[in-house]
N, C-alpha and C positions, 0 to 999 in steps of 0.2 A: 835538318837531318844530314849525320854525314857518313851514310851508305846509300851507296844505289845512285843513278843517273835519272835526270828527268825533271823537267819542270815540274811535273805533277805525278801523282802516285795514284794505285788503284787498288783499293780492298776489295777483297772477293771474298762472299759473307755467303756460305752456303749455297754457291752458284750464282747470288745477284751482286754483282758490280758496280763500284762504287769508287768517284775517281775526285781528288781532294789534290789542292794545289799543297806545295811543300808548306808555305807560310800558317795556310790553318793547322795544319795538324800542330803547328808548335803550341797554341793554346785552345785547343778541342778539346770539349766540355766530357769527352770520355777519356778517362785515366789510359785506360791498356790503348787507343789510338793516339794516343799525344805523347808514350812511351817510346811508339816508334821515329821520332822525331830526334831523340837522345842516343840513337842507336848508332854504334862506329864500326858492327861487323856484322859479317853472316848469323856470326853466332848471338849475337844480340839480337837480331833480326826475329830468329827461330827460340828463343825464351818470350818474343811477346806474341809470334804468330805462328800458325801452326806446319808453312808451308811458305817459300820467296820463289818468283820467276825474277830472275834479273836481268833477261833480256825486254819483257815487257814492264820493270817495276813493280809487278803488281803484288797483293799480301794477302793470301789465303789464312781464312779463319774457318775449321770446323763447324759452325756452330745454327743456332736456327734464322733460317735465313728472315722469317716474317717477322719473331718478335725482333729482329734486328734494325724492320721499317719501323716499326711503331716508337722504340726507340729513337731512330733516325727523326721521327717526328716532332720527338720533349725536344733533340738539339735543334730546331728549326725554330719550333713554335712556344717551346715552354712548358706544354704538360704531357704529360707521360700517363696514359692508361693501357692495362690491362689488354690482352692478344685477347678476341672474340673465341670459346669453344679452346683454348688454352688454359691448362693448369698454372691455379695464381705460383704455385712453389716452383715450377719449370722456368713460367717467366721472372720471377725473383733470382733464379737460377743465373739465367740470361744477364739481369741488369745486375749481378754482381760482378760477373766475369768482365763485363767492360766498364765498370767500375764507377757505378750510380748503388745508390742507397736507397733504402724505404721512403725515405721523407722526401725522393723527389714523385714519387708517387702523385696523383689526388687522394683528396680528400675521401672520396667513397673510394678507391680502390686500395687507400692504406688500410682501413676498415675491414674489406673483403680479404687481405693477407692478412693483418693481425686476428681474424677471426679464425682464415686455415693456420696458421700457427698453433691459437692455442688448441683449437680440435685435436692437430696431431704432434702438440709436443717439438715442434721441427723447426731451431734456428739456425738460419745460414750467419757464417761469417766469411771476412773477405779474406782471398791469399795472402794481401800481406798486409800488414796494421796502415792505417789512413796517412799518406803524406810517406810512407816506405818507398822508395825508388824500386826500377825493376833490376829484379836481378839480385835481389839479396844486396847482402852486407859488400859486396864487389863493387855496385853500384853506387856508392852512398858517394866517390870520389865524381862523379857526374854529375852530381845533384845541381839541378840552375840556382843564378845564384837568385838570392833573396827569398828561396824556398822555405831555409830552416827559421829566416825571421818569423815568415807568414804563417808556419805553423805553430808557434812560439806564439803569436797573436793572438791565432784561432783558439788556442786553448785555454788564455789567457779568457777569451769572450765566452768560451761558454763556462768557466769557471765560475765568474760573475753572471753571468745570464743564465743557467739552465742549473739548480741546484739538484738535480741527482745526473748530472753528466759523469761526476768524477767522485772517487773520494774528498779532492779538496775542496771542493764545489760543497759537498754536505758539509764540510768543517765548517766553511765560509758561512753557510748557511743560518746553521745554527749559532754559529756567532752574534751575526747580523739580528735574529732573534732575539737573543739575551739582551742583546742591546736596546732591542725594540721595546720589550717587557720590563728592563729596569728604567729607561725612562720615563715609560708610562707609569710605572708607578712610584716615580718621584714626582709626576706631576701633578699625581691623584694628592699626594700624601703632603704638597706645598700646602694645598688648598686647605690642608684642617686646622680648626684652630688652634687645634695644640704644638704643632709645629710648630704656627708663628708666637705660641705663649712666651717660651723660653725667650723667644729672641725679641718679646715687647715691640715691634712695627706694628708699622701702619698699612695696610693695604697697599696704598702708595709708593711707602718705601720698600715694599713685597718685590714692586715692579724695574724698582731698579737695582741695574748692574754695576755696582760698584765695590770697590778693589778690596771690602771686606766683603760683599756676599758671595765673590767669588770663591775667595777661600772656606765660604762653610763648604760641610761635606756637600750638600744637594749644588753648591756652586760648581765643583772640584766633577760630581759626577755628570753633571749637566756636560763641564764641556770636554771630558774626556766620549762620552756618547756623541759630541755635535762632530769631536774630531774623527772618529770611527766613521761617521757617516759622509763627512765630507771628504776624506781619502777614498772610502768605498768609490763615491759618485765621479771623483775624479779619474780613478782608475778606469773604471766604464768607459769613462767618455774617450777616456785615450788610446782603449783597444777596443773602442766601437769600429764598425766599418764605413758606416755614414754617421757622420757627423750633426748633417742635418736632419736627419730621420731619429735622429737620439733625442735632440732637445727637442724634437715634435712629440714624444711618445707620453700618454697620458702618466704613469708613472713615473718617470722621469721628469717632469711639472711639477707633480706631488714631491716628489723628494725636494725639488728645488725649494717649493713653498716652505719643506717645513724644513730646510736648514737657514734658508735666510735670515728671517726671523732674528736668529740670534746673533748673528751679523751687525744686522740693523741697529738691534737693540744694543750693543755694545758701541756703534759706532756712536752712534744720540746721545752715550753718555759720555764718549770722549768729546766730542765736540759741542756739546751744549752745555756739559759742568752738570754734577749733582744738585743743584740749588735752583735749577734754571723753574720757570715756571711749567714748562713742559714736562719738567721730572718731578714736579710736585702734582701735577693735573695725573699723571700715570696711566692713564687710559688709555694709551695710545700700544706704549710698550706692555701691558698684561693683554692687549688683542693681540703683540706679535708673538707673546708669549704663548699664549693659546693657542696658537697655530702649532704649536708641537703637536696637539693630534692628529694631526696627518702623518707622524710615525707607522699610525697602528694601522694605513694604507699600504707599507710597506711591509707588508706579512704575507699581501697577496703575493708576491712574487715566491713565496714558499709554498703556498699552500691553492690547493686544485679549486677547493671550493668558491674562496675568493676571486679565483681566476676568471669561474664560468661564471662568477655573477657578472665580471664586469664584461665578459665577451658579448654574452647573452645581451648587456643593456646594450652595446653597441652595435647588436646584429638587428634588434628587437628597436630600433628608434623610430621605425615606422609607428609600428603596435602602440607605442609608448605614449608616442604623436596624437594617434587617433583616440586612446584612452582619456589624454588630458583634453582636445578637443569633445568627448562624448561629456564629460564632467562639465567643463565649462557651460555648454550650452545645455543642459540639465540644471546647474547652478542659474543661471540667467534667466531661467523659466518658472524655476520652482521659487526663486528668490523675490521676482515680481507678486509673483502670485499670491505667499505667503505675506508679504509687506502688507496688499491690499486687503486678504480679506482677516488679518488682526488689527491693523491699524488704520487703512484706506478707507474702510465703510463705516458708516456711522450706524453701527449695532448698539449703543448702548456702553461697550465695552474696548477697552483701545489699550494694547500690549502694547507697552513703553520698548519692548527688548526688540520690536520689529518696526521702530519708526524710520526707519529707511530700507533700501532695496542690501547697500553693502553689509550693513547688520544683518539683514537677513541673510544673505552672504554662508554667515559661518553659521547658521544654523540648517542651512542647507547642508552645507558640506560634511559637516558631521552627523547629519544624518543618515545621508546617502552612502559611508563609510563605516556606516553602524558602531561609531562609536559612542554617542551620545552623551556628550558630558553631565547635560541636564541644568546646565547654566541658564538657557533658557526653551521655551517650548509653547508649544500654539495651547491655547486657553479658550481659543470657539472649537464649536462643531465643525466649520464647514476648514477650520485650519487644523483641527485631527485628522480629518480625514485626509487633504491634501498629505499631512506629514506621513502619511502610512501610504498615500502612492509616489513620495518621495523616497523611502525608505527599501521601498520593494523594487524601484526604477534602479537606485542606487545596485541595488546588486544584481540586477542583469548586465545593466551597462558595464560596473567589472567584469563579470565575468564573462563579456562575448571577448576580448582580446585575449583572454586568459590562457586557452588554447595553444594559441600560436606560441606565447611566450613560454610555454611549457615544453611545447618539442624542441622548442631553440637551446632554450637551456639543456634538456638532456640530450641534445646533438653537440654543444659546447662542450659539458664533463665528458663526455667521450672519446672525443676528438684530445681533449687535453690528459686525458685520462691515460687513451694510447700512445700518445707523443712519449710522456713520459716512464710507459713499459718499456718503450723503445728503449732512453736514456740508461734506464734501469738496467736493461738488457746488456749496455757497453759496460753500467759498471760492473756487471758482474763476470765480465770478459776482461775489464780491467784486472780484478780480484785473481782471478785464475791466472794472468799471464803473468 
């Protein structure tokens, strides 16, 4: 800060007082108080606060003194809710002025405003567009430096990360689609055999990359798509914020899986030679090959529904847990059982398809799943009977986790649901400005 005298500085927020050394304020997690830090006059002073004592330092703000604790609480602690017996739009009011967003919200209290929103039609925006210095267009020669990189960056990240942030973002979007959907269906369309008629191979030589199968068209398209995706992921990674949090992200795995692949498989054919025994065996390269379907994983980052499936599995791994534990030991009981009394007992009669417990195994399991193939099936009485309190076990024990997984997923599409009204919301403030 270079107005005003004083080790430390005092905000006066509707009568409660509030006294911050000079150093935080330069990166204090609220916009209009980290403002005053840049300030070289009265007059600067008085465009961020509403009032200066300069014989005390201290900086009067009109505004409500209590949602200004609770606030004061997210910069302490991290979350931000909602003033008790407070209007959610007064206090949305509040955390715009000092320059916090929806999404620092919780999760139930984003909910409770996008819900008064849409009741009454009623969107705030902020004074000056995100990353604006104060003071207008005057200001912009003040800016710290490394500002304009970082928001250069930020845009960059949610361009690639959040596709209804921006217009480019949707371009990008649907790009990255096309691409998604012409791959896939040149992967579909290698596989027929009329594809490979024309060109008289072998399965084998299906699977290798060499200097003519690149140039057919499905070669030419393959790695104009491998090059799209690996630019894409490069991009990402370079205007990620954590580095380390990027290669952990489940999605980002998946991309990785399914470009390698083609990598690999090019690399195997420079350095082992088309002739090798490896590139006659081909087995190796049509599984890395096959790994391209993990493209069609990359959709979810488009689309909502994809999203909440996979939130849901990862909020739901308890559920998920106990499901496959209820099945298992349901399979282990019903699978002895069934063994013994088709083929364990000496009735007369002895089912070949249940001479062990692991055979019995899968006629458990697809009973208890009601799908029944009919491959095989109990042949006594007392192994009818058993299959029909198999069958009815089978769908309770689905359906006691069932519950839980249902309200997870529809608190999932919600929550992503309004994430991206939000987004929605900028682009269409985008559009207008």
């Amino acid at each position: 800060m270079n107005f005003g005298r004083g080790p430390s500085v005092v905000l006066n927020v509707g009568g409660t007082r509030y006294s911050f050394s000079r150093e935080v304020l330069k990166d204090f997690p609220l916009r209009r108080v980290s403002r005053l830090h840049g300030c070289l006059s009265e007059q600067d002073v008085l465009e961020v606060c509403d009032d200066y004592d300069r014989e005390r330092n201290e900086y009067f703000f009109d505004r409500h003194s209590e949602a200004f604790g609770f606030i004061m609480l997210y910069v302490r602690h991290g979350h931000l809710r909602f003033v008790p017996h407070m209007c959610e739009l007064s206090f949305y009011n509040e955390m715009i002025y000092w320059g916090l967003e929806g999404s620092h919200l919780d999760y139930c209290c984003q909910r409770r405003l996008d819900d008064r929103m849409s009741e009454t039609c009623t969107y705030y925006t902020a004074e000056e567009p995100p990353g604006e210095p104060a003071g207008g267009p005057e200001g912009k020669g003040r800016r710290p430096p490394g500002a304009e990189g970082g928001k250069w960056l930020e845009r960059m990240r949610r361009t690639f990360e959040e596709p209804t942030s921006s217009v480019a973002a949707q371009v990008l979007a649907t790009v990255s689609i096309l691409f998604v959907i012409v791959s896939m269906v040149v992967l579909c369309a290698s596989t027929l055999p009329e594809w490979r008629a024309p060109e008289n191979r072998s399965v084998e030589e299906q699977s290798r990359y060499t200097a003519e199968s690149v140039r057919e068209p499905s070669g030419i398209i393959e790695a104009i798509c491998i090059g799209w995706f690996t630019a894409e992921c490069i991009v990402r990674f370079i205007v990620s914020k954590n580095k380390c949090e990027f290669v952990r992200r489940p999605l980002n795995v998946i991309d990785l899986l399914a470009i390698t692949p083609y990598y690999i498989s090019v690399l195997m054919t420079v350095f082992t030679g088309e002739n090798s025994q490896l590139q006659r065996a081909g087995v190796t390269l049509r599984v890395l090959r096959m790994m391209r379907i993990f493209w069609v994983i990359k959709l979810a980052r488009h689309f909502i529904g994809l999203q909440t499936l996979g939130l849901t599995l990862k909020r739901c791994y308890r559920e998920m847990v106990m499901l496959l534990v209820f099945i298992c030991v349901a399979m282990a009981i019903f699978s002895a059982l069934s063994q013994l009394l088709e083929n364990g007992l000496d009735l007369g009669t002895k089912n070949k398809d249940y001479a062990s417990i692991p055979a019995a195994c899968w006629w458990v399991i697809i009973s208890m799943t009601t799908v029944g193939y009919g491959d095989m099936c109990p042949i006594t009485v007392p192994g009818r009977i058993l299959g029909g309190i198999c069958v009815v076990s089978g769908i309770v024990l689905l359906a006691l986790p069932i519950t839980f997984i249902y309200h997870s997923f529809v608190q999932c599409y919600h929550e992503l649901k309004f994430r991206s009204a939000r987004y929605s919301r900028s682009l269409s403030a985008e559009f207008l400005n």
